[in-house]
matplotlib code that plots the C-alpha trace (Angstrom):
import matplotlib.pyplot as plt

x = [0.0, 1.7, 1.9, -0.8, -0.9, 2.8, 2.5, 2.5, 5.6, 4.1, 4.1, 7.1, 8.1, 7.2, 10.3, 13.7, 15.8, 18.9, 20.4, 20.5, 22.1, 22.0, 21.7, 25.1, 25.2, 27.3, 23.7, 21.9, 21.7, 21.1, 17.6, 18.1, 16.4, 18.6, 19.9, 19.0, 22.4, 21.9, 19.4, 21.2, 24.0, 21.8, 20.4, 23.9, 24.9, 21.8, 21.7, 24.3, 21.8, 19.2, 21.4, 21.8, 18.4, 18.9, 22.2, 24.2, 26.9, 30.1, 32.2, 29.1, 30.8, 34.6, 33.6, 30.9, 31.7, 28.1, 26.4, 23.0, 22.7, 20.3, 18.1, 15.3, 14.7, 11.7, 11.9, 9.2, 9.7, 6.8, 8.4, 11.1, 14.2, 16.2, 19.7, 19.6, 17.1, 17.0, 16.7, 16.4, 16.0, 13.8, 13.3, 10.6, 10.4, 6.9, 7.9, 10.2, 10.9, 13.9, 16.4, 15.0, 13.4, 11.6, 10.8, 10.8, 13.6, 12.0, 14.0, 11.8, 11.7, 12.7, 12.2, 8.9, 7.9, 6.9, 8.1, 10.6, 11.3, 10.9, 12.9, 11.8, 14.1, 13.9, 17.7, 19.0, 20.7, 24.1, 27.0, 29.9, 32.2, 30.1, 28.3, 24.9, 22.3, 21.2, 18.9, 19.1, 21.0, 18.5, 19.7, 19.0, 16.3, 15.2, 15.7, 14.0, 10.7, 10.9, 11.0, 7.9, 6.1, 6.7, 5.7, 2.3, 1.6, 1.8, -1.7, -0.9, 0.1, 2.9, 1.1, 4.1, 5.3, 7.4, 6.5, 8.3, 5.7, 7.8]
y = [0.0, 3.4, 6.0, 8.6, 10.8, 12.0, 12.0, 15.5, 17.3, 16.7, 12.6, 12.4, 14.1, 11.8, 9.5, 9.9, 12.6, 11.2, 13.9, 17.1, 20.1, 22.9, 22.3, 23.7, 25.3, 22.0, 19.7, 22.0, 20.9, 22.9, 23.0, 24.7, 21.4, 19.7, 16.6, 13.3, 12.4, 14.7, 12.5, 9.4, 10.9, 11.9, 8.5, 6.6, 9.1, 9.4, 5.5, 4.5, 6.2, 4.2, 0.8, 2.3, 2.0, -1.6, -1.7, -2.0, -0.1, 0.3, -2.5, -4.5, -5.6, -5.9, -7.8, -9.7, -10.2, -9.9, -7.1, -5.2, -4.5, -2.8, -4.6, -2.4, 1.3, 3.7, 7.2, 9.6, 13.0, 14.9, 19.0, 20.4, 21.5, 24.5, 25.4, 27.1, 24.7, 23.0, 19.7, 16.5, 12.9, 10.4, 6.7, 4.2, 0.8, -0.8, -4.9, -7.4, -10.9, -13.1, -11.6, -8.7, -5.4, -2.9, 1.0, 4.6, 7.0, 10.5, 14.0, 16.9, 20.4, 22.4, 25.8, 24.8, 22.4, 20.2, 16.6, 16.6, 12.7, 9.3, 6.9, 3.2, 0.8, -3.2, -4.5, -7.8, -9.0, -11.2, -13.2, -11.7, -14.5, -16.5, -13.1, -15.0, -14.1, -15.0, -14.5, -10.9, -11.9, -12.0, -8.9, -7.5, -8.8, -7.6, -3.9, -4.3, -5.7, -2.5, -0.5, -2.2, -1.6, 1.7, 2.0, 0.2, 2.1, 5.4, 7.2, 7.1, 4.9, 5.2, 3.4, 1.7, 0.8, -2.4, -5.2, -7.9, -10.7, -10.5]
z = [0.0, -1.1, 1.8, 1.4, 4.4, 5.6, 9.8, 11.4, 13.0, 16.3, 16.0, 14.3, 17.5, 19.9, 18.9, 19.9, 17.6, 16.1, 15.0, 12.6, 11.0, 8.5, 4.9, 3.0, -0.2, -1.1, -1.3, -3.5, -7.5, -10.5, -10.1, -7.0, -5.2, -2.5, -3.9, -3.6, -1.6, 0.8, 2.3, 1.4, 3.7, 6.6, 6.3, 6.5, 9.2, 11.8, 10.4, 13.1, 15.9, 14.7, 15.2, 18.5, 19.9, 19.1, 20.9, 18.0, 18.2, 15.9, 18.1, 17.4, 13.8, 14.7, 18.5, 17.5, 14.0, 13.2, 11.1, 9.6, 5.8, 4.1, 1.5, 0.3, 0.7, -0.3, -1.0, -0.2, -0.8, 1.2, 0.9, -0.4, 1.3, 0.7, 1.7, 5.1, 6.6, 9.7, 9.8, 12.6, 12.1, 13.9, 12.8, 14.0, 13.9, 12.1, 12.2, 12.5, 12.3, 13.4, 11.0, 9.2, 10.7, 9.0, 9.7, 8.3, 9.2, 9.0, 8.2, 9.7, 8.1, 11.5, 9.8, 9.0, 10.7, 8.6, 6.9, 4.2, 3.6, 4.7, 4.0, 4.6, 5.1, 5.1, 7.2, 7.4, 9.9, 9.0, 10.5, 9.3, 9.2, 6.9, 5.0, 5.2, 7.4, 10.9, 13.6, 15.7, 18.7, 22.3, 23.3, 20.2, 19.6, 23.2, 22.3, 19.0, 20.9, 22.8, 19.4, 18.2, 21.4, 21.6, 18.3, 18.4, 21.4, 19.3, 18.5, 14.8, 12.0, 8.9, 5.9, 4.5, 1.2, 2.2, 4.2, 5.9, 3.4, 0.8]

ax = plt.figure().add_subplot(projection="3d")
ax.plot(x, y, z, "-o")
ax.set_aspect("equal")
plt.show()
């Protein structure tokens, strides 16, 4: 089902803030739109923060030898951006199973207050020293639970474009 109604700055404001900044002249593209890697870079930046929540953090893949790789992503483009904006990123989780999870990272228009872009993203989880995939570790899997909770519990829903049936 393609996402129809983009949530308001308020509910994308009841989950945790990842991070942000300012958007540089260096993002903007002859059209005078912000370009498409500027949000490919704040997703693989605030990305880490979101792998945080989980408790994955960077030692994660040298201790542990284990990993999370993207599979599928969607791209929705609610507003435009402009160089001089302020922006901040917020990500929720939607689903999960014993190896993949699934949820929207959001970038918020601060300036005015409003949503720019959601980016949907389908992970997998893999054992580095084989590069095949396995289950979510407990504790890991643990924190995800929480995620999904937190997330059902929320007086509004994301309509997404991916699912976890495929």
């Amino acid at each position: 089902m393609p996402v129809t109604k983009a949530p308001t700055a308020d509910h994308i404001r009841q989950l945790t803030p990842l991070g942000g900044r300012t958007i540089d002249k260096k993002w903007e593209d002859d059209n005078g739109h912000i370009n498409i890697s500027f949000y490919m870079d704040c997703y693989n930046e605030y990305g880490w923060n979101v792998n945080e929540l989980l408790g994955v953090y960077i030692n994660y893949f040298t201790e542990r030898k284990l990993g999370i790789v993207d599979l599928e992503n969607h791209f929705h483009y609610w507003r435009e951006l402009h160089v001089g904006n302020s922006i901040t990123t917020y990500a929720r989780f939607l689903n999960h199973d014993k190896k993949r999870s699934h949820g929207v990272f959001f970038i918020l228009n601060d300036d005015t207050n409003e949503l720019a872009c959601s980016i949907e993203f389908l992970v997998l989880h893999i054992d580095q020293s084989i590069r095949k995939s396995s289950p979510f570790p407990d504790d890991v899997m643990e924190n995800l639970n929480k995620q999904i909770e937190f997330s059902n519990n929320l007086d509004w829903q994301f309509p997404a474009a991916l699912t976890l049936d495929k």
